[in-house]
C-alpha positions in Angstrom: -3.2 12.4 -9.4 -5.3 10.6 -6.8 -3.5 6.9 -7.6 -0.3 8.2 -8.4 -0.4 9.8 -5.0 -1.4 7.1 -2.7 1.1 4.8 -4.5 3.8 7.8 -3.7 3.3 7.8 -0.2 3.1 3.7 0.2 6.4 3.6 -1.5 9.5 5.1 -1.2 10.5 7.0 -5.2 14.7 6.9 -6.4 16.0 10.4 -6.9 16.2 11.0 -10.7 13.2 8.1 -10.7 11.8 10.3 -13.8 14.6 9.4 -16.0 15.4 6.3 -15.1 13.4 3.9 -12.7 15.2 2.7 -9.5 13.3 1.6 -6.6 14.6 2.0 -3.3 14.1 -1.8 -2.2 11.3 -3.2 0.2 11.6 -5.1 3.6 9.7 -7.9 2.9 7.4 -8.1 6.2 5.6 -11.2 7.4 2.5 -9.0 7.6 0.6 -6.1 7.1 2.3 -2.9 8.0 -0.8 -0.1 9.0 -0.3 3.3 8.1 -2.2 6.8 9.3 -5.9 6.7 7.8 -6.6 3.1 7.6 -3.8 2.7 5.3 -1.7 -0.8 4.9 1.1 -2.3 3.4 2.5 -5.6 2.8 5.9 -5.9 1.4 6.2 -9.0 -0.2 9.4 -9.1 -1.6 12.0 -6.4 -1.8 10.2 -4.9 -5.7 6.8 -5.8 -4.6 4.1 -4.3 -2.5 0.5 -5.2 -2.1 -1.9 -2.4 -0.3 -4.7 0.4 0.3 -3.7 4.0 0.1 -5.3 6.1 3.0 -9.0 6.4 3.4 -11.0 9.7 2.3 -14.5 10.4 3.8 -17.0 11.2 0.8 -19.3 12.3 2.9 -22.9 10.4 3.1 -21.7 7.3 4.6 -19.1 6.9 1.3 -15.6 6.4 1.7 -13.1 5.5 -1.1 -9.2 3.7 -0.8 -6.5 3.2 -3.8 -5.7 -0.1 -4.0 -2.2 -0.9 -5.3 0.0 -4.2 -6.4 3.9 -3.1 -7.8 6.8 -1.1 -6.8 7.5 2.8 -7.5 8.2 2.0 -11.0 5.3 0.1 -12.2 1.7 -0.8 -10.0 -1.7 -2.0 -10.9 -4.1 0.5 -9.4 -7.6 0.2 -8.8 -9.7 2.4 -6.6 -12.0 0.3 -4.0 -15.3 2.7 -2.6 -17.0 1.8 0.4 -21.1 2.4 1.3 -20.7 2.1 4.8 -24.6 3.0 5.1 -25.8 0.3 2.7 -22.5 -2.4 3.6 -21.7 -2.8 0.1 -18.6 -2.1 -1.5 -17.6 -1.3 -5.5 -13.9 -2.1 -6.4 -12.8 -0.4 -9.9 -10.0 -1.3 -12.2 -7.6 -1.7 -12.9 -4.9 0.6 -14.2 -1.3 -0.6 -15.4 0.7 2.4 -14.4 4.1 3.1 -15.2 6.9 5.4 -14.0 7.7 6.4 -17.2 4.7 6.7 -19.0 3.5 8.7 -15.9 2.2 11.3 -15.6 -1.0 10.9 -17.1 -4.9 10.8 -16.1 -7.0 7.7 -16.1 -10.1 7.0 -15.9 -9.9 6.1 -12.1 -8.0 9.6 -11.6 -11.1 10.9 -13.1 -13.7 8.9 -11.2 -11.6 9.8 -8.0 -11.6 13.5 -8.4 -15.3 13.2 -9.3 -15.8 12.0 -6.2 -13.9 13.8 -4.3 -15.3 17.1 -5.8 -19.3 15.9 -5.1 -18.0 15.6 -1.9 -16.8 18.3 -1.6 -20.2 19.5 -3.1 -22.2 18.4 -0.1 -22.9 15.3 -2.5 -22.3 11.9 -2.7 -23.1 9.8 -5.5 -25.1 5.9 -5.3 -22.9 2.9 -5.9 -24.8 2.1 -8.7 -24.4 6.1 -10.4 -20.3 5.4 -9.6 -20.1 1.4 -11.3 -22.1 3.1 -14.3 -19.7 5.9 -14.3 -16.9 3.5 -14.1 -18.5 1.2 -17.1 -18.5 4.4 -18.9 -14.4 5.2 -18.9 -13.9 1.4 -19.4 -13.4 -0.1 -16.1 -15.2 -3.9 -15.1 -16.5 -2.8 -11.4 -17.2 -5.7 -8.6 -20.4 -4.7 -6.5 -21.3 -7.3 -5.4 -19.3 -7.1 -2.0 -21.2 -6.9 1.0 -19.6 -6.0 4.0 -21.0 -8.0 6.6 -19.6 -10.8 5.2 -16.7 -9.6 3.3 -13.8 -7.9 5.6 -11.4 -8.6 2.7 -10.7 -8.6 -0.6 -8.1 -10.0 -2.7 -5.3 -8.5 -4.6 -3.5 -10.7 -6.8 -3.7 -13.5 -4.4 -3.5 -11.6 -1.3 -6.1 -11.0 1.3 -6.5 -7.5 2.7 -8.8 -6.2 4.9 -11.4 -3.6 4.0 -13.3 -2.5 7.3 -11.1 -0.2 8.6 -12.4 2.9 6.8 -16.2 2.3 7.8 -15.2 1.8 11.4 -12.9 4.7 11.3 -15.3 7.3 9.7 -18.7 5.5 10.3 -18.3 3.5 13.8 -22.3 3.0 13.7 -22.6 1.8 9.9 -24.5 5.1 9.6 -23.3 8.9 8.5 -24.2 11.7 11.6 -27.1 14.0 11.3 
């Protein structure tokens, strides 16, 4: 599962984890701790992290990031996609996950693989067509971010910044010809 996954790799899982949940403990870290595709962490204490999951390309100027707040046991998720095009960004969520009511599909998991398959596609869908999508499984959407003026967004009281994926896949704002 998209979520599932991005939490995985930001945090380390306990052998056995399925039966029982036991976290391997964090280093809290003064600051943000960058990972490969625009991912980042912040270890705030040694059962909590705050982050973004690494960036995937949708194609068209689109790019989409997990965003996560918990440990390997339990996490809220919420999925954050970015219109690098049209500067505006649409954050869904959130999820409360849990280690042992995992797995299971969400709503975001489906939104994310919906994504991920137009894209696949040769297709990428509008903001708007994704928040309506999201309002259908349930989910309250933000879209209201534009990213000219908003390099952050905030996760349960802490800031993290957004800008890397656009830079990263879209240096010029705009998608190649």
């Amino acid at each position: 599962m998209h979520s599932a996954a991005a939490m995985a790799a930001a945090l380390a899982l306990a052998p056995g984890a399925g039966l029982a949940c036991s976290p391997v403990p964090f280093t809290p870290a003064p600051g943000p701790v960058a990972g490969g595709g625009c991912s980042v962490v912040f270890y705030l204490t040694e059962i909590r992290a705050v982050g973004l999951g690494p960036a995937k390309d949708l194609g068209q100027g689109l790019v989409m990031q997990d965003i996560f707040d918990g440990n390997a046991c339990y996490w809220e998720a919420n999925l954050i996609v970015l219109d690098c095009a049209a500067r505006r960004a649409l954050v869904i969520g959130h999820d409360d996950r849990a280690l042992m009511a995992e797995p299971r599909e969400t709503g975001i998991d489906r939104i994310a693989a919906d994504l991920a398959a137009a894209a696949a596609a040769g297709r990428a869908p509008v903001l708007d067509d994704i928040a309506a999508a999201a309002a259908a499984e349930g989910y309250a959407t933000r879209l209201a971010l534009q990213l000219d003026r908003e390099r952050n967004i905030e996760v349960n009281g802490q800031r993290i910044a957004i800008d890397c994926a656009c830079a990263a896949f879209y240096p010029g704002g705009r998608p190649a010809n």
